[in-house]
DRENROKE-590172 format. One line per 4 residues: number of its first residue (from 0); their letters; for each residue x, y, z of N, C-alpha, C, CB. Coordinates in steps of 0.1 Angstrom, whole numbers. Glycine has a CB too. Example, Ala and Ser with C-alpha at 12.3 -4.5 7.8 and 13.67 -1.06 7.14 Angstrom:
BEGIN
0> AS> 132,-57,78,123,-45,78,132,-33,78,113,-45,90; 128,-22,71,137,-11,71,129,0,79,141,-6,57
end
This chain:
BEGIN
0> XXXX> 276,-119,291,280,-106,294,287,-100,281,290,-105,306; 280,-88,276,282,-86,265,298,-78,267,268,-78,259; 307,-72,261,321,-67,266,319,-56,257,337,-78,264; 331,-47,259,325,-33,259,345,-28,255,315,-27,280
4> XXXX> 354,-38,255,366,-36,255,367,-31,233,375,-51,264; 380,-21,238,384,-21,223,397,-28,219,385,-6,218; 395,-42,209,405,-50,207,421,-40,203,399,-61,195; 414,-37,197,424,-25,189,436,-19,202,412,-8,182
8> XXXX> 425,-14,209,436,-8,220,441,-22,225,427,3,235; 437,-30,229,446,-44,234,459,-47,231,440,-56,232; 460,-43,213,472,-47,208,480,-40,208,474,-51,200; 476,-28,215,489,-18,223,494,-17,228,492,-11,227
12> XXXX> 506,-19,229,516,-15,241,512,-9,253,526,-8,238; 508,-17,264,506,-7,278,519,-6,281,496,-12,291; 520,7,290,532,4,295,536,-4,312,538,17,293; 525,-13,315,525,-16,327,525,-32,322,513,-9,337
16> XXXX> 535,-42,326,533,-58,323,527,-67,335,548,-65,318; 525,-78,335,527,-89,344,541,-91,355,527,-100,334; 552,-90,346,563,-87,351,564,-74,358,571,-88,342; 560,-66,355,558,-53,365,555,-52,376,552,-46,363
20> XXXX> 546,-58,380,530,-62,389,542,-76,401,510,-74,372; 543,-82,391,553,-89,398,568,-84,402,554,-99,391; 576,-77,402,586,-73,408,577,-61,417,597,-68,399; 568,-54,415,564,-45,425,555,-55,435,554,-32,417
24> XXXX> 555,-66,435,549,-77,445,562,-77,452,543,-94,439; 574,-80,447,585,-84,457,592,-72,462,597,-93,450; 587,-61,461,595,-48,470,581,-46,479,601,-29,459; 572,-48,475,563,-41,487,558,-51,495,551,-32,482
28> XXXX> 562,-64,490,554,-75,503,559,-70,514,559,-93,505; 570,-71,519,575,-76,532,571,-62,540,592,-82,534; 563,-50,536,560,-37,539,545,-38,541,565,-27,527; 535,-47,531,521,-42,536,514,-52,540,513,-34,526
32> XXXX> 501,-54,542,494,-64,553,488,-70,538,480,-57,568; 492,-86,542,486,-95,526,476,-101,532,498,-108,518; 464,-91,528,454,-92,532,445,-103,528,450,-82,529; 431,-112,531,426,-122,533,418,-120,517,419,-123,547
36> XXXX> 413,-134,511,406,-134,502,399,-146,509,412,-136,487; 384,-143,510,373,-152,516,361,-153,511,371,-149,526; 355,-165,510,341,-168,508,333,-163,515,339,-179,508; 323,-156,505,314,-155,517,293,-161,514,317,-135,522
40> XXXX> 293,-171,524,284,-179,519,276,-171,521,281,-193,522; 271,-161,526,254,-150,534,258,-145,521,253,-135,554; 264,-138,514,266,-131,506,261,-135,494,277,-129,506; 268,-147,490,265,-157,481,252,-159,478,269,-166,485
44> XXXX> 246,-165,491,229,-172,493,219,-156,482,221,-172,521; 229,-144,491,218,-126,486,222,-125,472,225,-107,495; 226,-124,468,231,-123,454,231,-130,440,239,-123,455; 234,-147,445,230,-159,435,244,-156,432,217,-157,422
48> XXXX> 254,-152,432,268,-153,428,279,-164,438,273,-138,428; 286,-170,433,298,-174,445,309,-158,450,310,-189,436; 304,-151,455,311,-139,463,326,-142,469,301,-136,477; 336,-138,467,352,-140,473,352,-121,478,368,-146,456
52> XXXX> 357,-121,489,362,-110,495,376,-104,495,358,-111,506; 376,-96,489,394,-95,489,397,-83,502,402,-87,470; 396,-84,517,397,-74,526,413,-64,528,394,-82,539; 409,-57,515,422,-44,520,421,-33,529,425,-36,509
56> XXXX> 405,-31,531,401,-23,546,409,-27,558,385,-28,551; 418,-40,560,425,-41,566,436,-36,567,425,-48,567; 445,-28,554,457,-24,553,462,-18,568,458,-15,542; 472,-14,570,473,-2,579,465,10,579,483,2,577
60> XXXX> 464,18,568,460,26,562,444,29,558,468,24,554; 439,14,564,426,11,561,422,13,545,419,21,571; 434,11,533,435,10,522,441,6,511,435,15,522; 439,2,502,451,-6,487,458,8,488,443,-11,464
64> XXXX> 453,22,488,463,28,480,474,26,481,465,37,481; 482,27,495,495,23,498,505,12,492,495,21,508; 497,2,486,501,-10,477,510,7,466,483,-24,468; 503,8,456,509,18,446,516,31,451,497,22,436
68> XXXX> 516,32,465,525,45,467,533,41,473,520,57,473; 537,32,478,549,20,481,559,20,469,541,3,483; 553,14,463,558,7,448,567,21,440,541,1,435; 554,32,443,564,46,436,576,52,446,553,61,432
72> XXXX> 572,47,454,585,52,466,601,49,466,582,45,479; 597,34,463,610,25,464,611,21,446,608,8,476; 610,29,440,616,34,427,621,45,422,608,33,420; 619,53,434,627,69,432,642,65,436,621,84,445
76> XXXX> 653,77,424,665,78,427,669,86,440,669,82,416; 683,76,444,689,87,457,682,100,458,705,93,454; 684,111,451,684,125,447,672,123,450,689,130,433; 662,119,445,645,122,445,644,116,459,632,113,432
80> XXXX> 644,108,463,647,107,479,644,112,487,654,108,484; 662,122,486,663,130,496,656,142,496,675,132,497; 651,147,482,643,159,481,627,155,487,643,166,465; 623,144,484,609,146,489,600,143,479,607,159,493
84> XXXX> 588,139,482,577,141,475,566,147,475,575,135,474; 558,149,464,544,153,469,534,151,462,543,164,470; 522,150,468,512,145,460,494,159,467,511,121,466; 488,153,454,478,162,458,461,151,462,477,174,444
88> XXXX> 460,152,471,450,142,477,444,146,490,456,128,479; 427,143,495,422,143,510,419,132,513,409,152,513; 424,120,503,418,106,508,431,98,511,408,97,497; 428,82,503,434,71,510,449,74,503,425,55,507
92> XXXX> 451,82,489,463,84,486,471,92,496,463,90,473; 469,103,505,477,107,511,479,99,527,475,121,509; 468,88,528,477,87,539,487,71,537,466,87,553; 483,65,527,487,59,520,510,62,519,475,62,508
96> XXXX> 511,78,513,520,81,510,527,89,523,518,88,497; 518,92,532,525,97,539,530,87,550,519,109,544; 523,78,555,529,65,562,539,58,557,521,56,565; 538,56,543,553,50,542,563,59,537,554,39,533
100> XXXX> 562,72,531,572,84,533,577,79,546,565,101,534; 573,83,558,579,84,570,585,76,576,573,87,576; 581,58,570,586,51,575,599,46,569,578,44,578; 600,51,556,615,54,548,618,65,551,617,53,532
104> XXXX> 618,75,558,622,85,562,624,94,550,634,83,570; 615,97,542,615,105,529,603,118,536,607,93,512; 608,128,532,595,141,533,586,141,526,599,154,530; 575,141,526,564,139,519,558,153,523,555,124,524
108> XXXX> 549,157,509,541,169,515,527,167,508,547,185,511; 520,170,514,504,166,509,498,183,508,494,154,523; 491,181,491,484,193,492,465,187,492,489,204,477; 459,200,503,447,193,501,441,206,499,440,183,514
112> XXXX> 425,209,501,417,217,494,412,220,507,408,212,483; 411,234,511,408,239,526,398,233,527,406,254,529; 387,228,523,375,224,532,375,208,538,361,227,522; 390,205,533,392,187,539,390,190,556,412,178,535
116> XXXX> 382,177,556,377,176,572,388,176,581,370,163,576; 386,185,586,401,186,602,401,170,603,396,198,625; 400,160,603,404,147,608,410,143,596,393,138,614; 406,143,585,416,139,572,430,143,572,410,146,559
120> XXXX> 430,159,577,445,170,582,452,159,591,440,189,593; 449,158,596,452,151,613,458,141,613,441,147,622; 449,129,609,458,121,603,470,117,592,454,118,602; 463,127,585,478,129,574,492,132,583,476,146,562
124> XXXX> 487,145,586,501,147,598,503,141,607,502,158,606; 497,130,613,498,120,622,508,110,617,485,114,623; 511,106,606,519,101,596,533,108,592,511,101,585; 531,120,599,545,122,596,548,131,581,551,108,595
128> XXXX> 533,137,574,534,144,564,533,157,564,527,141,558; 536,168,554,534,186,560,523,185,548,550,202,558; 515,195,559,499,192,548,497,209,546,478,182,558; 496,208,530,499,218,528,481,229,524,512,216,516
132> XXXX> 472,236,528,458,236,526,457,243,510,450,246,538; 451,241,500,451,250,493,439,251,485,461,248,486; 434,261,481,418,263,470,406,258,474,418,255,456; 396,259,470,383,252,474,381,238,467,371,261,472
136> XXXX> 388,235,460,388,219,449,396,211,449,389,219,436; 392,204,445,406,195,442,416,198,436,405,184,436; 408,203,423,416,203,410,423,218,415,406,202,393; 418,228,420,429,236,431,442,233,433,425,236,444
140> XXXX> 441,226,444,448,217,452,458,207,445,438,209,459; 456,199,436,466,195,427,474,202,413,459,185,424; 464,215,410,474,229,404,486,228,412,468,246,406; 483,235,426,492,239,434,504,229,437,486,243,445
144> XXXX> 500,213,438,510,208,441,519,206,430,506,197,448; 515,207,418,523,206,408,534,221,404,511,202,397; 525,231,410,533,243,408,548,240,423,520,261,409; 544,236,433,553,232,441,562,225,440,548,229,448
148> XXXX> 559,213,436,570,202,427,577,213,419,561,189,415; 579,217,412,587,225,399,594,234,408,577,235,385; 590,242,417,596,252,426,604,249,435,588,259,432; 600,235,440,610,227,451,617,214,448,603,224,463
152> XXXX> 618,214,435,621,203,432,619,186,438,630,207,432; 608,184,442,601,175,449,592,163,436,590,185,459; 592,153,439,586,147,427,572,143,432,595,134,421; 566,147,421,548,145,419,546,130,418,540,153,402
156> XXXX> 539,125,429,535,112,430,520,110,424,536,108,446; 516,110,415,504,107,410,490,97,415,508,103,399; 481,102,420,472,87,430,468,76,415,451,93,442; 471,78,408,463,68,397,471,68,382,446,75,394
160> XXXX> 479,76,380,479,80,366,497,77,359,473,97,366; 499,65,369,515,65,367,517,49,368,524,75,381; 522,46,360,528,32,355,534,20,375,547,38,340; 541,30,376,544,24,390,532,19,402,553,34,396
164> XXXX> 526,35,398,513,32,409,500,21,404,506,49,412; 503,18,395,495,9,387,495,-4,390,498,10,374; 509,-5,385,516,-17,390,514,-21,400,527,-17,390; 517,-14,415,516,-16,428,498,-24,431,519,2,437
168> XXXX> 490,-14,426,478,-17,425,474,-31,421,474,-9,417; 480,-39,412,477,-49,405,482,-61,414,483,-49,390; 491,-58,425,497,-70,432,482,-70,437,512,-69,442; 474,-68,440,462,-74,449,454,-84,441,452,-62,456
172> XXXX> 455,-85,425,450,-93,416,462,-108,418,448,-84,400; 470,-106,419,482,-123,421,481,-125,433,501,-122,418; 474,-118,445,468,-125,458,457,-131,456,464,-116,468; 446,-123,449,435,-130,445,436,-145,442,430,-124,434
176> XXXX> 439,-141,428,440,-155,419,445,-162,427,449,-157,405; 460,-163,432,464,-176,443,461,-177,452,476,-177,447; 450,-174,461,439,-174,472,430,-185,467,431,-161,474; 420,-179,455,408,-179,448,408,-185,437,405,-168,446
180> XXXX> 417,-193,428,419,-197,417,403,-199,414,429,-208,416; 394,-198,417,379,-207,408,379,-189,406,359,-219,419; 382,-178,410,373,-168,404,371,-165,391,375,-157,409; 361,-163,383,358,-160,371,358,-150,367,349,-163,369
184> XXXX> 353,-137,378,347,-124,374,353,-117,384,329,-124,373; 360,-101,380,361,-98,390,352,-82,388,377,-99,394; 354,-75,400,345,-63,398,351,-55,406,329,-65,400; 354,-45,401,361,-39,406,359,-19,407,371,-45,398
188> XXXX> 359,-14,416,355,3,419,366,9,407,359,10,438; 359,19,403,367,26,392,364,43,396,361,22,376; 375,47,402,376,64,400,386,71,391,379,70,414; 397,74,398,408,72,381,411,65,375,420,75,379
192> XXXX> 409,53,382,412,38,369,423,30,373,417,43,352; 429,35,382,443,29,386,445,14,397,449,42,395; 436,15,403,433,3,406,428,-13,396,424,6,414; 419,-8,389,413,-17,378,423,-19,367,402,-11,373
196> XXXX> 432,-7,363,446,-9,354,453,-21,359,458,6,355; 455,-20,371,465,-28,373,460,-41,377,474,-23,383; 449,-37,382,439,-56,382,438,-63,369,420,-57,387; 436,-56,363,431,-59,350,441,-69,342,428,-45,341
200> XXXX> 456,-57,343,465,-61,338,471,-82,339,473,-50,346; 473,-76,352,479,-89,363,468,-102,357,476,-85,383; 453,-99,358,441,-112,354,443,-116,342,425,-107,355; 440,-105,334,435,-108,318,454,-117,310,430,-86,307
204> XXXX> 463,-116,321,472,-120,316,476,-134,321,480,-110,318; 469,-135,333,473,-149,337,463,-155,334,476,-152,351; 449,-150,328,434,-156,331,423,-147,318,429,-153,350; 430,-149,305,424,-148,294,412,-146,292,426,-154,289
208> XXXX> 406,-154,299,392,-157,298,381,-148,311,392,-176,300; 390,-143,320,381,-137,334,372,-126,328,392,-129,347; 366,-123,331,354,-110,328,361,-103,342,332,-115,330; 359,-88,333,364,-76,343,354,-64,341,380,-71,338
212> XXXX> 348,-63,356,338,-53,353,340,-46,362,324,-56,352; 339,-28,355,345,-16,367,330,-12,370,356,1,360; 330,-3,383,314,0,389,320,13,390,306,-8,406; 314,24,391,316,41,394,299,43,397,324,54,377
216> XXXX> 304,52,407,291,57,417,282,66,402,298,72,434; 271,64,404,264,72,393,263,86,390,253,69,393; 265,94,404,275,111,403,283,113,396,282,115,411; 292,102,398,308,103,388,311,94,380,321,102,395
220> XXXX> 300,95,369,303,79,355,317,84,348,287,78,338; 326,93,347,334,93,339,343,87,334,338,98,341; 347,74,338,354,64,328,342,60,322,364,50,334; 328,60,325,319,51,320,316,59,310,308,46,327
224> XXXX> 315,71,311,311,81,299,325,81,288,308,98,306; 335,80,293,345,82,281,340,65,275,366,84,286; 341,56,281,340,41,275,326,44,261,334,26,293; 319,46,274,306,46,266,299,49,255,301,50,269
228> XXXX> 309,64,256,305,74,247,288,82,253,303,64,231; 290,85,262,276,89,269,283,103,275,269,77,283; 275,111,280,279,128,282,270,128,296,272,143,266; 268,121,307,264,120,322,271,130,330,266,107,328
232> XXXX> 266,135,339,276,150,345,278,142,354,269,167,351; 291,147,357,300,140,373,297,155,383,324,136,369; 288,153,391,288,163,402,277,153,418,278,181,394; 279,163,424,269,155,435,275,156,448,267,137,432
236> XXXX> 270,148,458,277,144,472,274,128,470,270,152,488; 285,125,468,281,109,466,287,104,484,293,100,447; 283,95,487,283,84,496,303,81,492,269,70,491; 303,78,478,317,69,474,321,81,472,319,57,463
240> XXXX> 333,90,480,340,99,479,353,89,471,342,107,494; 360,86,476,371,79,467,372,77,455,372,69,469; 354,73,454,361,73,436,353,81,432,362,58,425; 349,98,435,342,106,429,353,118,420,332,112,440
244> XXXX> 356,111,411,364,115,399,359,121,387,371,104,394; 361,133,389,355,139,377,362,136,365,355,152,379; 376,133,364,381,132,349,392,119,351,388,149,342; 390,106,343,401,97,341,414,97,338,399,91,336
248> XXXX> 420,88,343,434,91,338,438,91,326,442,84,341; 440,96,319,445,98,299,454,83,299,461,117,293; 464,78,312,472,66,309,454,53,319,495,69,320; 449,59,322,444,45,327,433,42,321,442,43,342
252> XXXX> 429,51,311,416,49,301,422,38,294,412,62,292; 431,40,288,439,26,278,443,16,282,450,27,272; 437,10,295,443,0,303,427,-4,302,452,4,317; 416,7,305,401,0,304,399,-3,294,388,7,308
256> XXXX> 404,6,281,397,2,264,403,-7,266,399,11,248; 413,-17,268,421,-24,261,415,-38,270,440,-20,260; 413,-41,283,413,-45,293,393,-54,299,421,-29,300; 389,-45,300,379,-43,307,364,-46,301,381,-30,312
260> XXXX> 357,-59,304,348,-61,300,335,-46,296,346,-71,309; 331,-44,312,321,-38,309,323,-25,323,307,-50,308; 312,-17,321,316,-8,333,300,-3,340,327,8,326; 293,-8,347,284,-6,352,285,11,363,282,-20,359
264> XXXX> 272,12,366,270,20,373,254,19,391,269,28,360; 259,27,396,251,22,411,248,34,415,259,14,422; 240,34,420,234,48,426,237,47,442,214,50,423; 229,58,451,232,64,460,232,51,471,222,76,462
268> XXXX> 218,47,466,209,40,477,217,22,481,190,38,470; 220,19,463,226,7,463,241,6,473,229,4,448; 248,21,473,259,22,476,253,19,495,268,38,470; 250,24,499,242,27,514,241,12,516,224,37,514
272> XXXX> 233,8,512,230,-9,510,240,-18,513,226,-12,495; 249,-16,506,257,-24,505,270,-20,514,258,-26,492; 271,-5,521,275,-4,532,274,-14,547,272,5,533; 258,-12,545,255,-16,555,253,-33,556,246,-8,558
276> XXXX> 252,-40,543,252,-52,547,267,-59,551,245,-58,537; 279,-48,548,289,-53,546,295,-55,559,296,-46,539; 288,-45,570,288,-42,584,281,-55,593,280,-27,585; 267,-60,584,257,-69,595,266,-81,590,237,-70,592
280> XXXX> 268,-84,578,265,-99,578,283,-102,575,251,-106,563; 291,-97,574,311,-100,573,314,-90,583,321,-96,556; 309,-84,592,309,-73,607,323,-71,601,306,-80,627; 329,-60,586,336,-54,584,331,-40,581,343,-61,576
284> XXXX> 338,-30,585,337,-17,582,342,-11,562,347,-10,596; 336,-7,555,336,-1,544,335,8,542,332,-3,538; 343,19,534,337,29,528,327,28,520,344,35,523; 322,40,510,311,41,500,317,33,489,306,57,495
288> XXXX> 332,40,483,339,34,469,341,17,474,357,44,463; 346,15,489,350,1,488,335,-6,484,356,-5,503; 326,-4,485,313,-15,487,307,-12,472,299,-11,502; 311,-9,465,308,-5,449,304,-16,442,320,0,442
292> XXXX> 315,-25,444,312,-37,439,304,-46,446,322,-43,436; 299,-45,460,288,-54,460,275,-48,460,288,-63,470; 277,-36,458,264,-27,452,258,-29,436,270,-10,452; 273,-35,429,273,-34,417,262,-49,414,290,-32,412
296> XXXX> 266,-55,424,262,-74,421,248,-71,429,275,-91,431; 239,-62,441,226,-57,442,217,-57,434,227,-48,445; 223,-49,421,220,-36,414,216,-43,405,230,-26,410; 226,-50,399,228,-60,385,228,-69,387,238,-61,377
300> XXXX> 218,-81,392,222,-91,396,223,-100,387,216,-94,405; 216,-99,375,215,-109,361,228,-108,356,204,-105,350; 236,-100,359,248,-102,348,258,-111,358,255,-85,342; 259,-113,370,263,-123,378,260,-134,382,263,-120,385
304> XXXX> 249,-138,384,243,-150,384,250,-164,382,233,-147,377; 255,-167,395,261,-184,391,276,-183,389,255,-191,374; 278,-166,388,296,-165,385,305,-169,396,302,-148,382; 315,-165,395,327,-169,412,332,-158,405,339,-187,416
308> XXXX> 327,-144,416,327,-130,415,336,-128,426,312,-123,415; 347,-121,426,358,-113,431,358,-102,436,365,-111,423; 354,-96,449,348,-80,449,360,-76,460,329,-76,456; 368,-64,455,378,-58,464,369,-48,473,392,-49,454
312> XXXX> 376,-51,488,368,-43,498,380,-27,498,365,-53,516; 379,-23,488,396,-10,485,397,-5,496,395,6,474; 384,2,508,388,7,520,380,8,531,393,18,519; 385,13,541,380,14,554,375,26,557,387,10,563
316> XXXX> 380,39,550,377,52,560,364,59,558,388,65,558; 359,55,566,344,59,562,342,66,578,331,43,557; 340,79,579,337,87,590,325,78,597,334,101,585; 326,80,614,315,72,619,302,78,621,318,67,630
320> XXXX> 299,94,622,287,95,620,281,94,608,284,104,624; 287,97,597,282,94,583,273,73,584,301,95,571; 288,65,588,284,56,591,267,50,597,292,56,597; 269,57,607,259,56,614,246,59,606,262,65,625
324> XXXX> 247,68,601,236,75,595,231,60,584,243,93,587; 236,60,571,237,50,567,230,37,573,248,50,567; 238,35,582,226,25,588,217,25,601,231,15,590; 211,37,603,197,35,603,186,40,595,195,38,613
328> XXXX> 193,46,585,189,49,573,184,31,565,204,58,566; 189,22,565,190,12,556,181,5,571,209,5,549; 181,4,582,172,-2,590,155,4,588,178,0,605; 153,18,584,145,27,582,133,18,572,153,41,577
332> XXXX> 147,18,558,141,14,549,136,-4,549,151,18,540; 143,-14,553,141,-24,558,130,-27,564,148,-24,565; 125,-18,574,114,-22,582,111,-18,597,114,-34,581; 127,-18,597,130,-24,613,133,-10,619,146,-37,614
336> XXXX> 135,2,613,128,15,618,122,19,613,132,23,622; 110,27,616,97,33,613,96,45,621,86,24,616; 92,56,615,86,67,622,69,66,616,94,81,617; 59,67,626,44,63,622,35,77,627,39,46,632
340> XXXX> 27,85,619,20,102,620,11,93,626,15,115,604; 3,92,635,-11,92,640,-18,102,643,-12,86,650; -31,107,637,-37,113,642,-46,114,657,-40,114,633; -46,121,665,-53,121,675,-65,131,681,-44,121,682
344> XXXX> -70,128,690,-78,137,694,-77,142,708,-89,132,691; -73,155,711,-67,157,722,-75,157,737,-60,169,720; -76,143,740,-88,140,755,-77,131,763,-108,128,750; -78,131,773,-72,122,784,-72,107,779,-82,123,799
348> XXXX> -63,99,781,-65,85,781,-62,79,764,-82,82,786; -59,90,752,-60,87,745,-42,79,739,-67,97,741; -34,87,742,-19,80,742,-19,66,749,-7,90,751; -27,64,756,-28,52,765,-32,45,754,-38,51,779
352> XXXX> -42,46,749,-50,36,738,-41,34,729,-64,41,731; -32,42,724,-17,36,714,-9,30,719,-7,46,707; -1,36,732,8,27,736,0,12,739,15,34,748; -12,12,742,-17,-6,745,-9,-10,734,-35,-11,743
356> XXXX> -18,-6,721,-17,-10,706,-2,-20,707,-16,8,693; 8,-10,707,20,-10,703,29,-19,711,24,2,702; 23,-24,729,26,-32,735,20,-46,731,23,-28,746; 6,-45,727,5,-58,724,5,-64,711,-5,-61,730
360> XXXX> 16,-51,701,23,-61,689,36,-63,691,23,-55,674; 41,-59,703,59,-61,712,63,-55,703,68,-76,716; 58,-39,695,66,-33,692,76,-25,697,63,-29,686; 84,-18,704,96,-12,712,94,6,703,115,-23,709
364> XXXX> 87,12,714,89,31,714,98,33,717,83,41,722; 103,42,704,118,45,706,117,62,709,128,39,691; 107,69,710,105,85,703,90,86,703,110,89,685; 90,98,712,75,106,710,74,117,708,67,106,718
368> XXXX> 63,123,696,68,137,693,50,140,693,80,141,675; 50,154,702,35,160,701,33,169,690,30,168,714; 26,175,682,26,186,672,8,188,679,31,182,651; 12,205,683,-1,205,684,-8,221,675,-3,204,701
372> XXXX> 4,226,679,6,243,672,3,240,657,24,252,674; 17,239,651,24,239,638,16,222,627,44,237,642; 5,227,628,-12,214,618,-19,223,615,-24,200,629; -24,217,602,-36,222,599,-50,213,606,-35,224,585
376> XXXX> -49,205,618,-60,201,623,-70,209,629,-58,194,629; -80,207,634,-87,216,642,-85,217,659,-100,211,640; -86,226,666,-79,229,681,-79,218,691,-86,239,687; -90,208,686,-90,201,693,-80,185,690,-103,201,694
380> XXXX> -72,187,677,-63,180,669,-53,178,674,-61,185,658; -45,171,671,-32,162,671,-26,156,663,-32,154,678; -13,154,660,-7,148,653,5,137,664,-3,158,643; 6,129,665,14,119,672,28,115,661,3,105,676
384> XXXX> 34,118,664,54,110,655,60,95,667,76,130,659; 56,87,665,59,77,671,73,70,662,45,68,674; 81,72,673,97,63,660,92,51,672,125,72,660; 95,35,662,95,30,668,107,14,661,82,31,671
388> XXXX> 108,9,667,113,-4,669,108,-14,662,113,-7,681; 111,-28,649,102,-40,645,111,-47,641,89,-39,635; 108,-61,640,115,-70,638,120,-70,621,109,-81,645; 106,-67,611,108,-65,596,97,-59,593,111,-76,587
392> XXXX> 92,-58,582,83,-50,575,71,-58,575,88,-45,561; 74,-63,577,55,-78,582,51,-71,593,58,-101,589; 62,-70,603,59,-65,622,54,-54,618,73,-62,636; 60,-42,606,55,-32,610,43,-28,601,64,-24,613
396> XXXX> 41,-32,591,27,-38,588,16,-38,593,28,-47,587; 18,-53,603,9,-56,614,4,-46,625,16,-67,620; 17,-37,629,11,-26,636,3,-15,630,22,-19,643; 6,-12,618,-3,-3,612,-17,-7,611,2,0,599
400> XXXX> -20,-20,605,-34,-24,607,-38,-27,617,-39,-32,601; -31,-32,629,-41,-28,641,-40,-15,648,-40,-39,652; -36,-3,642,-40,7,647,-52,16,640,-28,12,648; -50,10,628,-64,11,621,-76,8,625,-65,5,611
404> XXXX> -71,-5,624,-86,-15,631,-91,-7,641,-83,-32,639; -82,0,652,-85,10,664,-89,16,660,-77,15,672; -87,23,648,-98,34,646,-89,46,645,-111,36,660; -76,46,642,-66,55,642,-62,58,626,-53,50,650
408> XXXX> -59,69,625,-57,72,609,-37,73,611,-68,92,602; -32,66,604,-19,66,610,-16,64,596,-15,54,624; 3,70,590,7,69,581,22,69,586,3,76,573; 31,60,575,43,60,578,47,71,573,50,49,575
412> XXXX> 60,77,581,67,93,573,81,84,568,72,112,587; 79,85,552,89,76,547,106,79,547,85,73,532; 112,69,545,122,74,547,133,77,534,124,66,555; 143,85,536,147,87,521,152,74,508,162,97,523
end
């Protein structure tokens, strides 16, 4: 694995240590869920890697953030306290900050960007936070919280870009290692960087030798483009909302130059993929950014091969129809759903002669759709949409040539 780090930056002073990482381990244990690091052999067998699971989808919060907004909590003076905080976020940072705001009885105010999903609102304020709506963006939305902070004297909790929240971040790397000691390689989701800062930190310090590789959704390469030196646009609807970061942290870029092997990238489909296997075969729920990294070991499988590879599951909130979609989207592709066009000829008895077909390959009709208007066939034409049911892509295969053999002109309508 070729490395991609700049030595130069290494011999810089970060301002985040081992020791850091470690006293922010002893204020926030006895506060958050010390989540499981596990083998996982199905994983393993798919990949060619030895796979370890670090499940933070379990937090409360269904997230690490709270590890680093913890850590910045119970470092504020009296005075900052009592005034409050605020941060600008629609994800796992604000609920992260607003659950343990409330459960130290600190005011927390969250600014988000009017088009955050009424359930993102909901739960924030479910927590005990005042959510404040602002702009159509993010970067809106975190103007404003910063012009608020100054006006109310409230301190700006940063989701990524602050030495404390860094720190907090990195205690999930001294669970690892003392879980996992064989791991070699870890791989880790990169949106502002703040997670991987502080993994990075905590590994490369106890474990010289580990390979550290960040993944970003291929919409939003921006640490990979600053690393890189590459000019890729960060725009899109990516799957991995979490870490769709248009611009890195100025403090956590110097934690990757100095830090961080290499920084791959994954597209839409790998992310989908690796949702949904995360669901069939460890029956854990992921977001898009959590499954990054085993998108990343999909994707790339040669640069893993044979390693004892480390993949943080960062979270859980992944909306359920989105979910859903996802996977029957990935069953679609698989095999195991099919939508099949048959052409027909519109006479009595003829649906009969398909459904036989399709009974005697025990395929399962799931959907029938007539088009008889809206074709360019002739009046006496048809087009048949049969969704149906197969065990894999052999079963459904097999049904297509014996509907041929019947004498049917039939095509699959593919899926995205």
């Amino acid at each position: 694995m070729s490395t991609t780090r700049n030595l130069a930056a290494g011999q810089q002073a970060l301002p985040v240590t081992l020791d850091d990482i470690v006293r922010a381990q002893e204020r926030i244990g006895p506060s958050i869920v010390r989540t499981p690091t596990l083998h996982s052999r199905t994983l393993s067998d798919l990949t060619g890697a030895e796979v370890y699971l670090k499940f933070e989808n379990l937090q409360f919060t269904a997230a690490y953030k709270e590890r680093g907004a913890l850590n910045r909590l119970l470092t504020l003076t009296e005075d900052q306290k009592a005034r409050g905080v605020i941060a600008a976020s629609a994800g796992n940072h604000a609920q992260g900050l607003a659950y343990h705001g409330a459960r130290l009885g600190l005011p927390v105010t969250i600014v988000m960007p009017r088009p955050t999903p009424t359930v993102k609102v909901i739960q924030t304020e479910g927590h005990g936070a005042t959510v404040v709506l602002h702009g159509e963006k993010f970067e809106d939305a975190y103007g404003h919280a910063l012009a608020l902070a100054q006006e109310q004297g409230l301190t700006f909790v940063h989701p990524f870009d602050e030495p404390d929240i860094i720190a907090g971040q990195g205690t999930i790397a001294l669970e690892m290692l003392e879980d996992a000691p064989e791991i070699d390689t870890l791989v880790v989701p990169i949106g502002g960087g703040g997670l991987i800062s502080g993994i990075s930190v905590a590994a490369r310090t106890l474990r010289p030798d580990m390979q550290i590789v960040g993944v970003q959704a291929a919409l939003y390469p921006s640490m990979y483009d600053h690393i890189k030196g590459t000019h890729f646009p960060c725009d899109g609807d990516t799957l991995a909302e979490g870490i769709a970061v248009k611009e890195p942290g100025l403090l956590t870029r110097r934690f990757v130059e100095a830090n961080v092997d290499d920084i791959v990238l994954v597209d839409e489909r790998a992310l989908e993929q690796a949702v949904s296997v995360l669901l069939q075969i460890e029956k854990t729920v992921v977001e898009g950014g959590g499954a990054a990294g085993l998108a990343a070991l999909l994707s790339h499988p040669g640069m893993f091969t044979g390693r004892k590879v480390g993949l943080i599951l960062s979270g859980g909130n992944i909306d359920t129809r989105l979910l859903a979609n996802v996977l029957l989207r990935d069953l679609a592709r698989s095999g195991r759903l099919a939508r099949l066009r048959i052409r027909l000829q519109d006479r009595p008895g003829t649906l009969f002669h398909v459904s036989r077909i399709f009974d005697e390959q025990a395929v399962n009709i799931l959907e029938l759709s007539h088009q008889r208007i809206f074709t360019n066939l002739p009046a006496k034409g048809l087009t048949l949409d049969v969704e149906c049911e197969t065990r894999d892509a052999g079963h459904l295969e097999r049904l297509i040539l014996a509907l041929r053999d019947a004498g049917f002109d039939v095509s699959p309508v593919e899926a995205a």
